[in-house]
Steps between C-alpha positions, in 0.01 A plus 500: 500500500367580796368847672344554837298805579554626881255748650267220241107612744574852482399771301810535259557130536199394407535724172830369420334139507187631258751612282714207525186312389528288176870650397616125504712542838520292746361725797493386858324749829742508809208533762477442907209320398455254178214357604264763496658750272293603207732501180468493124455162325839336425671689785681240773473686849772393714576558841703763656558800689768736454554584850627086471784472274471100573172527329655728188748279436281177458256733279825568341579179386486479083391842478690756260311818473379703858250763565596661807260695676596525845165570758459842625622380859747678748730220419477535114853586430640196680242280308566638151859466546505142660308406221757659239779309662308189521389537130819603416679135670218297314642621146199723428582629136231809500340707743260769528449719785201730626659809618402827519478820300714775660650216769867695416390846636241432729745414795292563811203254366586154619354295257590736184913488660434129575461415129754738422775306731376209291549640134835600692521067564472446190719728309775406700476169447458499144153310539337432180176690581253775372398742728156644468428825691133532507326864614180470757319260394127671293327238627553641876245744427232210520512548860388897446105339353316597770635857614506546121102401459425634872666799543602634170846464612885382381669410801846324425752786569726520207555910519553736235855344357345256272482112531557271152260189640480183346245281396571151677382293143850670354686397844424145426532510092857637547590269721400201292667610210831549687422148670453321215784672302758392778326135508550474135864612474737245408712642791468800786419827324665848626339705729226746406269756683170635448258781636165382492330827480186656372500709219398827697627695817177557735452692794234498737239757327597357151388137609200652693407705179511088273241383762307776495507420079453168605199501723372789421464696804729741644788325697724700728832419597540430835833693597868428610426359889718241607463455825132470445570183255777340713228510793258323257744291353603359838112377563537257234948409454750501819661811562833481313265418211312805547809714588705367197181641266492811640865545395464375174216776417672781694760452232229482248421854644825622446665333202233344354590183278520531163566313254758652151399488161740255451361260767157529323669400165714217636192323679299604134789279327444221761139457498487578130243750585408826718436439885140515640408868594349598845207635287398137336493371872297746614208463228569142558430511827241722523298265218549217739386720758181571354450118397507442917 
């Protein structure tokens, strides 16, 4: 038994590998470049590209558990799902798929109603899948060190609505359970969904007032302006990226995304313990900080 990790030098992939690590599968890294990618002992990287379906179906070949993560590219929806049908043709017996939390009512975000149209893939054809629907990623807020340290300052514009975020180290634990509980089925296992949440709804002051806690200074958050972060945003991504995020928090602003006390206790049952908070990232982060 066989399961290959797509998405395998990225941030979630490359979770989903650690925790893949010495559960007794079989694990091979789909990956544009094997020859240089840095992977976990006992990992085979193979090559491929999902924008090459020639390429998925050789990395295919005796493999019967997928992790798809589709990349964040203006094509993504045609990759995911040419990789579902190509899966799907090579007798793949379990998949599980990186969606997105809130992907069903966020329908003017492209990449949130991209994974939707893909959940929508494979309900309707029965696929034997789980879907995992992780929140904005804690992690993220990495990127937020230095107005954090410099200017006293929370930047990422989440709003007032609340946000449930999610620790990436739960992204990847949940989907290596669900990988290796497909893998290990004597045949295809029904379908199953998951929120992969945090276990608190946090606006923009609440997360400012944790890093405040967390570095002890006063930290500020830095308000609702989105055409000031699309304008930033498009100095480092391509436009459509930068567009596409500004959409996704605007409806942060106004809906907010969070996550039911039933999602919180079905991804409890799952990990067979309580997701990370925001908190225990901050302090984390703020020790390493300090370390330099």
């Amino acid at each position: 038994m066989t399961i290959l990790v797509t998405g395998s030098t990225g941030t979630i992939g490359a979770q989903v590998l650690a925790h893949l690590q010495g559960r007794g599968a079989d694990v091979r890294a789909l990956t544009r470049s094997p020859e240089t990618a840095q992977l976990p002992a006992g990992v085979t990287a193979v090559r491929g590209d999902l924008a090459d379906p020639d390429s998925v179906r050789a990395a295919l070949q005796g493999v019967s558990t997928l992790f798809l993560l589709a990349p964040n590219v203006a094509d993504e929806l045609t990759q995911a799902m040419l990789t579902l049908t190509v899966a799907r043709e090579a007798g793949v017996k379990g998949i599980v798929y990186l969606s997105v939390f809130g992907g069903e009512a966020y329908a003017d975000v492209p990449h949130f109603a991209g994974k939707y149209t893909v959940e929508r893939m494979i309900e309707a054809l029965d696929l034997p899948a789980t879907v995992l629907r992780p929140a904005y990623f804690i992690q993220n807020d990495l990127r937020q060190k230095d107005v954090l340290q410099k200017a006293g300052l929370y930047a990422s514009p989440i709003g007032g609505k609340g946000v449930s975020m999610v620790d990436i180290r739960d992204i990847g634990e949940a989907a290596a359970i669900e990988l290796l509980r497909r893998d290990q089925a004597a045949a295809p296992l029904g379908r199953e969904t998951y929120a992969l949440v945090g276990p608190d709804s946090l606006t923009g002051d609440d997360i400012a007032t944790l890093w405040s806690e967390a570095l002890s200074r006063e930290i500020r958050y830095g308000g609702d302006d989105l055409v000031v972060m699309e304008q930033r945003m498009k100095t480092m991504l391509p436009a459509w990226h930068a567009l596409d995020l500004r959409l996704m928090f605007a409806r942060y602003q106004t809906d907010g995304a969070v996550a039911t006390a039933d999602d919180i206790a079905r991804l409890t049952k799952l990990l067979g313990r309580a997701p990370r908070s925001y908190a225990a990232f901050a302090r984390d982060a703020a020790t390493q900080w300090a370390k330099g």
